[in-house]
C-alpha positions in Angstrom: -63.2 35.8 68.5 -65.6 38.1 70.0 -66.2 41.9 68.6 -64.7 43.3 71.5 -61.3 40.7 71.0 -61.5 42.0 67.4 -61.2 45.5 68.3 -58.8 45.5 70.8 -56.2 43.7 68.4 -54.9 46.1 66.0 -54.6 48.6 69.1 -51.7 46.3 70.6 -49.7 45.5 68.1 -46.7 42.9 69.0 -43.8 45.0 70.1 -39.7 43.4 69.4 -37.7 43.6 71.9 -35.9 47.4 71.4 -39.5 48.4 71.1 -40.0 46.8 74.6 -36.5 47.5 76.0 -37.9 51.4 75.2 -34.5 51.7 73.3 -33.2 54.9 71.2 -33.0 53.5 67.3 -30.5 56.4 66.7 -28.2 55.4 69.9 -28.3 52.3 69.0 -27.1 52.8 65.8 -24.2 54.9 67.2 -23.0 51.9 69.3 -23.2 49.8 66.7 -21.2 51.6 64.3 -18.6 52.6 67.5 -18.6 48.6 68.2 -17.9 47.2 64.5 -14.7 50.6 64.3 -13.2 49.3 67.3 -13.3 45.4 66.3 -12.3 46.6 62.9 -9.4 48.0 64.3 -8.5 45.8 66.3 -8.2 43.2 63.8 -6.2 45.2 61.5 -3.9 46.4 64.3 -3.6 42.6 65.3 -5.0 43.1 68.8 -3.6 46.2 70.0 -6.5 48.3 69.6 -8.6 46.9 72.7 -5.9 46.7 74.9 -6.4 47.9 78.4 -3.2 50.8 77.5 -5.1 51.8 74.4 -8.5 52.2 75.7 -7.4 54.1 78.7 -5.2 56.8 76.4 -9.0 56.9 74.4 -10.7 57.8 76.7 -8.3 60.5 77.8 -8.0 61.8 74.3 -11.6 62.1 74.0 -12.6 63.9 77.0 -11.4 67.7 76.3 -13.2 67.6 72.8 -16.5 66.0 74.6 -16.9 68.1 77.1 -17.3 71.1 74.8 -19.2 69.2 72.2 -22.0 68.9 75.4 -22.3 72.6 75.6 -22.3 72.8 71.8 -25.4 70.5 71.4 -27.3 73.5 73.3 -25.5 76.3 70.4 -26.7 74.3 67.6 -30.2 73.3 69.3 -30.8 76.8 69.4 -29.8 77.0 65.7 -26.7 78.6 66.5 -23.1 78.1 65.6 -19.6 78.3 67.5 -16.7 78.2 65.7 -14.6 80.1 68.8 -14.4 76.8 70.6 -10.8 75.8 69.9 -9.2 79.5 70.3 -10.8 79.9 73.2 -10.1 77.3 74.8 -6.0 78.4 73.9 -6.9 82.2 75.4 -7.9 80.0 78.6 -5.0 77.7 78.5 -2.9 80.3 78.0 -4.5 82.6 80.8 -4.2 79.7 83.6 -0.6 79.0 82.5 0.6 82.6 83.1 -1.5 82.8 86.1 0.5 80.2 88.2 3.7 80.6 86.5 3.8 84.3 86.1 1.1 86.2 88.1 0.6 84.2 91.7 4.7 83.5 92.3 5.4 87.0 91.1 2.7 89.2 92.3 1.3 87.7 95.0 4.4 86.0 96.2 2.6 82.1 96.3 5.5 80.1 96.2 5.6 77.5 92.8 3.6 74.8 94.7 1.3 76.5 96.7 -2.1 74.6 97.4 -4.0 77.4 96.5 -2.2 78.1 92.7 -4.2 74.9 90.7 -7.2 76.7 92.4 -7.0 80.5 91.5 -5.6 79.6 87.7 -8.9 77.3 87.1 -11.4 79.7 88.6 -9.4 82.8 86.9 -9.7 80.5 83.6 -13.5 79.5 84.1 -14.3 83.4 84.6 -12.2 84.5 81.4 -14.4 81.8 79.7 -17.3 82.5 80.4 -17.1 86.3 80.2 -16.0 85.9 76.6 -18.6 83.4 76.0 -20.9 85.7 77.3 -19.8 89.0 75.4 -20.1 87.3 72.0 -23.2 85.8 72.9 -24.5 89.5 73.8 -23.1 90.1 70.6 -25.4 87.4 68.7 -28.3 87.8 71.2 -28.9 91.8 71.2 -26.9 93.3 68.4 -28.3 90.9 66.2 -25.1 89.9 64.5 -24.6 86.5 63.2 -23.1 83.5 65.3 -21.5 82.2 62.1 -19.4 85.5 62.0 -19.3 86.5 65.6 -17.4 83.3 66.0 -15.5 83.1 63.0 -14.1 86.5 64.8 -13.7 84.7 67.3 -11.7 82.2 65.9 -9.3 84.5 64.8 -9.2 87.1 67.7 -9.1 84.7 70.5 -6.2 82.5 69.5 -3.9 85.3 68.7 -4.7 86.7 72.3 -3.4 83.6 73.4 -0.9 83.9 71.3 0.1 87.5 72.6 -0.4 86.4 76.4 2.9 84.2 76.5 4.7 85.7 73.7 4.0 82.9 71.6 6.2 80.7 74.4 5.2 76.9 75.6 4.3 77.9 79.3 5.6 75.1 81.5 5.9 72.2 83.5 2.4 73.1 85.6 1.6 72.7 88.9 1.2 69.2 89.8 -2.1 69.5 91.3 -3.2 71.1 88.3 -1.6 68.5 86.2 -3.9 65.3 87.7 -6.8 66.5 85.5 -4.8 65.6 82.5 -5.5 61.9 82.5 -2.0 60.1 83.2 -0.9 62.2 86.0 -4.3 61.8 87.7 -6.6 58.7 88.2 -8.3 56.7 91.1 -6.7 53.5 91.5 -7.8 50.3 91.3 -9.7 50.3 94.8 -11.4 54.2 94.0 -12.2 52.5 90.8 -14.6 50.0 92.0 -16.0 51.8 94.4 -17.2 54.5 92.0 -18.6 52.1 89.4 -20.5 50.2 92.5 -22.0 53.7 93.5 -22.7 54.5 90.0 -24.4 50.9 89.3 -26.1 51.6 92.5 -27.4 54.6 90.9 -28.2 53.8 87.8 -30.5 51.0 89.3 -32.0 53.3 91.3 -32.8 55.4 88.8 -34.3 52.5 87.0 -36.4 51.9 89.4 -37.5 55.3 90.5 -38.9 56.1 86.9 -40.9 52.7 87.1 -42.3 54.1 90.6 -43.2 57.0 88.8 -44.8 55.7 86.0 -46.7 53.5 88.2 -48.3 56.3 90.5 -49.2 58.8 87.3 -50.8 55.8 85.5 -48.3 55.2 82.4 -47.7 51.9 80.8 -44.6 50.3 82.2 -42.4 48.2 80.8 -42.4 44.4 81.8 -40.5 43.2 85.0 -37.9 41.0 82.7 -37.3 44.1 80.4 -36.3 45.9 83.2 -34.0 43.1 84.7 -32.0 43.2 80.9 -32.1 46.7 81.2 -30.5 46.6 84.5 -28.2 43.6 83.1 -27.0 45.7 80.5 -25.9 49.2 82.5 -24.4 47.0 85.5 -22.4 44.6 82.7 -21.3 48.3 81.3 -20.1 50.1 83.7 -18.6 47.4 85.8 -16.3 46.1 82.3 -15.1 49.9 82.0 -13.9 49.6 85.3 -12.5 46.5 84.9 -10.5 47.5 81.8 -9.0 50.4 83.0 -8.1 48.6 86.3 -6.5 46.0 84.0 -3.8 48.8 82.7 -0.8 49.1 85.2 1.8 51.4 86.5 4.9 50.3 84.3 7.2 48.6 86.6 9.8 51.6 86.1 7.5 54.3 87.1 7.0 52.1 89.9 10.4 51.6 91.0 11.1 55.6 90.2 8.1 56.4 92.5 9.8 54.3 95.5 13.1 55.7 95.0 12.1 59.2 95.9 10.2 58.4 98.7 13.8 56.3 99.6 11.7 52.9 99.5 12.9 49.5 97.9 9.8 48.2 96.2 8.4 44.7 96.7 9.1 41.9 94.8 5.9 41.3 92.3 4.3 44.6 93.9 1.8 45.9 90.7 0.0 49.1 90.5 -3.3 49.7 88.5 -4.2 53.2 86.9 -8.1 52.7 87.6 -10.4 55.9 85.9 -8.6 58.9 85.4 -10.0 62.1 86.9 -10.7 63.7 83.6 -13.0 60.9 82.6 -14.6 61.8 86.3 -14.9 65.5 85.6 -16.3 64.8 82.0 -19.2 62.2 83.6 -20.3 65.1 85.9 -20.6 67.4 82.9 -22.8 64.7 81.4 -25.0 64.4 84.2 -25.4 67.9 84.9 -25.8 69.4 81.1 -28.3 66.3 80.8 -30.4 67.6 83.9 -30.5 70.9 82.5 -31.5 69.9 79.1 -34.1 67.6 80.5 -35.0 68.8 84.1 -35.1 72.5 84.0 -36.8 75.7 82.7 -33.5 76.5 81.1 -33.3 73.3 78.8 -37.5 73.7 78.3 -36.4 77.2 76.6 -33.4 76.0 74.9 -35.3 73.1 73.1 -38.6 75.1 72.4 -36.5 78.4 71.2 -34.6 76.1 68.6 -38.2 74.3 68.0 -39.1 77.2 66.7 -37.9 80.7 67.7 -41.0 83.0 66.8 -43.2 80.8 69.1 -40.3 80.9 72.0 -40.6 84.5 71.7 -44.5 85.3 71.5 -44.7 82.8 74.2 -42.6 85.1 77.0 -39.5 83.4 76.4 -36.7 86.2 76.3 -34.5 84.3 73.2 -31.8 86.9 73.5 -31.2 86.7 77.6 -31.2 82.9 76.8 -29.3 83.1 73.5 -26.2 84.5 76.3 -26.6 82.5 78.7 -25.6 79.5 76.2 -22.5 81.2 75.1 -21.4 81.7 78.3 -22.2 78.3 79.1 -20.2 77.6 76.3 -17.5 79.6 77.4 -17.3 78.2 80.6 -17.1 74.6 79.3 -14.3 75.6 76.9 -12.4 76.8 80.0 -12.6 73.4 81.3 -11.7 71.9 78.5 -8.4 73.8 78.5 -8.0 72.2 82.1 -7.8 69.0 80.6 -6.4 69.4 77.5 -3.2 72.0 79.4 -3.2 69.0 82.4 -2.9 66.3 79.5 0.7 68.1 78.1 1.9 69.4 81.0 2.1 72.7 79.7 0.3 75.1 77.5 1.3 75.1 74.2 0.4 77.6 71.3 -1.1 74.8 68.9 -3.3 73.7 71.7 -7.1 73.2 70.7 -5.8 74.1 67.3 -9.1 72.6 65.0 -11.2 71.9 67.5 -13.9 73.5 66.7 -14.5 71.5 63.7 -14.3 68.3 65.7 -16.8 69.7 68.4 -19.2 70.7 66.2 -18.4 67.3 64.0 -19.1 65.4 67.5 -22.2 67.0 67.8 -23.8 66.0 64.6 -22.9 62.8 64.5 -24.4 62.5 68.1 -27.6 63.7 66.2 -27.5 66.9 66.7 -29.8 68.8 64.4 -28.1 71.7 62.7 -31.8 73.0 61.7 -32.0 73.0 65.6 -34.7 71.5 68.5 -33.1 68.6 68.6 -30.0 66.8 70.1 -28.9 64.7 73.2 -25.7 64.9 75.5 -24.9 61.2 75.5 -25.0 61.3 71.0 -22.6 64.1 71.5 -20.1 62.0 73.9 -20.4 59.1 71.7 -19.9 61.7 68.3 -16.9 62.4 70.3 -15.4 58.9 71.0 -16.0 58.0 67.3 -14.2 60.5 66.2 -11.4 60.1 68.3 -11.3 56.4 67.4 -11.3 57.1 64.2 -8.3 59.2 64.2 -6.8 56.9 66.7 -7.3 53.9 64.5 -6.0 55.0 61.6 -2.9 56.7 63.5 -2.1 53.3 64.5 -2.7 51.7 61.3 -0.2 53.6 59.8 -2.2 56.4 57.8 -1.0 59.8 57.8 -2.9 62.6 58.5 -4.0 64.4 55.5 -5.9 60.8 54.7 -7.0 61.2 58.2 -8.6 64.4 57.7 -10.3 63.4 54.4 -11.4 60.3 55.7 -13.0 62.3 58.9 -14.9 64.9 56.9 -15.9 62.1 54.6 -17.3 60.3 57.5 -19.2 63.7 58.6 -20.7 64.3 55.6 -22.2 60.6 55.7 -23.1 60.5 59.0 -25.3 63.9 58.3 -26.5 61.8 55.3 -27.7 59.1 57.3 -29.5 61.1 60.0 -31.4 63.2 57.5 -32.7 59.8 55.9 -33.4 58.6 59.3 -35.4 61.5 60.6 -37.2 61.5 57.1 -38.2 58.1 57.0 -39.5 58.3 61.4 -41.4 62.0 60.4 -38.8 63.7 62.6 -38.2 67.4 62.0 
């Protein structure tokens, strides 16, 4: 071995193959444990856990607690708190409900069914949302006051407006437009269902791709061709099997026959229906996508992760922390709005108990994603997946047969660990 042989050895070490696959440890981790909860269940449950039906009401269960827990990642990144998440989501519930029950039939004489009702209720929601989001966010930001209490205010204040809004009545049935972004009432099809996983393969690889390109022309280290190829294995294989299972859960032959009747059709022998991805599912994969381009992509997400890094520097540095610090709760508040979309959609109605706890969920969703309470530190994807744990969790354990104060314990339990774990991890990788 020559001298120069010698001293370019211990400079490339032999990578494994996460190392080369450039895979997140954490994420990995996450999946892991998701994967060995669901099989888990599954076998205890004797197969009914993994079933097409079961997966599909999952992933509609999930979506109204993940969608908030994405804006929450950005609260506790900046190494603030929320606990308003749940009661506001009821005040906006319970505004949209009385808006096309109450105020559009009544006041402005739209007729119950009018095209334009789902429309006016969400955007008079969103606005309600994110105007509260934004006055207690003023309230943290310039008056100094603590998130923990502003929120914990909140909490209080905000689901007894809702409470006050309907009289304490369930508001209901809603408008059947509005209804489709429940889950049930609303997905693709089998045929919209493939067509949006081809596009979104199609994207993903180009994606892939595109960073290689770029990497390439700024003189970065790439990965190796067959890296990529596994890479681009595992995504397709992913996102075509979601597809695939949520095409595989039909229309009950019933519905079916119910659904022919009123249009005064006889339905045909053998004739099958597939649900396909719900629109919910749709509307909380946009979130993702855009809350991770603004976390990674713009000046916004730069000043959220560097205020949390450390907010002294974010401020001597030009950063204006309490502009930005409302901004996120209004973000926050506009994402709770949504939420009560979905969660309003999924019932049918709005109900006073709705969103009842989840603020602890949200925020529990977040740090199991690996969200750092310390703040600086947290990714949209970990808070998803905090979220679909969580809700298979509770969803396993409902099906198993244990009743719901053990559910509770076992949840917080499971918190408390998966905190545990992540501060031993970041210790032992010199993570802050």
């Amino acid at each position: 071995m020559t001298h120069s042989d010698a001293d370019l050895s211990p400079a490339t070490p032999k990578k494994n193959i996460v190392q080369t696959l450039e895979l997140d440890l954490r994420l990995l981790g996450m999946i892991g444990a998701f994967a060995v909860l669901c099989i888990g269940f599954d076998l205890v449950t004797g197969g009914r856990f993994l079933t097409p039906r079961n997966i599909f009401n999952l992933t509609i269960q999930t979506v109204s607690v993940a969608i908030m827990a994405t804006g929450m990642v950005f609260v506790i990144v900046t190494r603030h708190i929320d606990l308003s998440v749940g009661a506001l989501l009821a005040t906006c519930s319970a505004v949209m409900a009385m808006t096309q029950t109450q105020f559009l039939p009544n006041v402005l004489g739209l007729g119950l069914g009018h095209p334009l009702i789902p429309w006016i209720s969400i955007a008079v929601g969103l606005l309600v949302g994110t105007l509260i989001g934004a006055f207690q966010g003023w309230m943290v930001g310039y008056l100094t006051i603590p998130a923990f209490i502003v929120t914990l205010g909140g909490l209080l204040v905000w689901r007894n407006v809702g409470w006050y809004l309907t009289s304490g009545k369930t508001i209901g049935p809603l408008d059947p437009t509005f209804q489709k972004f429940g889950g049930i009432n609303g997905t693709l099809g089998a045929t919209g269902s493939w067509i949006l996983g081809l596009l979104a393969v199609a994207g993903a690889l180009y994606g892939l791709w595109n960073s290689r390109r770029n990497k390439i022309k700024h003189g970065f280290t790439v990965k190796p061709l067959w890296a990529e190829g596994v890479l681009a294995g595992i995504i397709t294989a992913a996102i075509l099997g979601f597809v695939a299972i949520l095409n595989a859960y039909e229309v009950p032959t019933r519905k079916l026959q119910r659904m022919f009747e009123a249009r005064g059709e006889v339905m045909p022998e053998g004739f099958t229906q597939s649900y396909g991805i719900p629109i919910s599912v749709l509307l909380l994969i946009f979130i993702a996508i855009v809350m991770t381009i603004l976390a990674k992509r713009t000046r916004l997400g730069r000043y959220i992760f560097a205020t949390g890094g450390n907010p002294d520097a974010a401020e001597l540095s030009g950063i204006n922390t309490r502009w930005l610090t409302v901004k996120i709760f209004a973000l926050m508040g506009a994402l709770c709005a949504i939420s009560a979309v979905v969660a309003s959609a999924r019932l049918t109605n709005h109900s006073n108990d709705i969103g009842t706890l989840d603020e602890l969920r949200v925020i529990a969703a977040a740090v199991i994603g690996g969200t750092a309470l310390a703040g600086g530190l947290g990714t949209i994807h970990g808070a998803i997946l905090g979220a679909l744990i969580m809700q298979s969790l509770q969803s396993g354990m409902a099906m198993v047969g244990v009743d719901a104060p053990l559910q509770n314990i076992v949840v917080g339990a499971v918190l408390v660990l998966a905190v545990l774990i992540d501060i031993i991890y970041r210790k032992k990788t010199g993570e802050s």
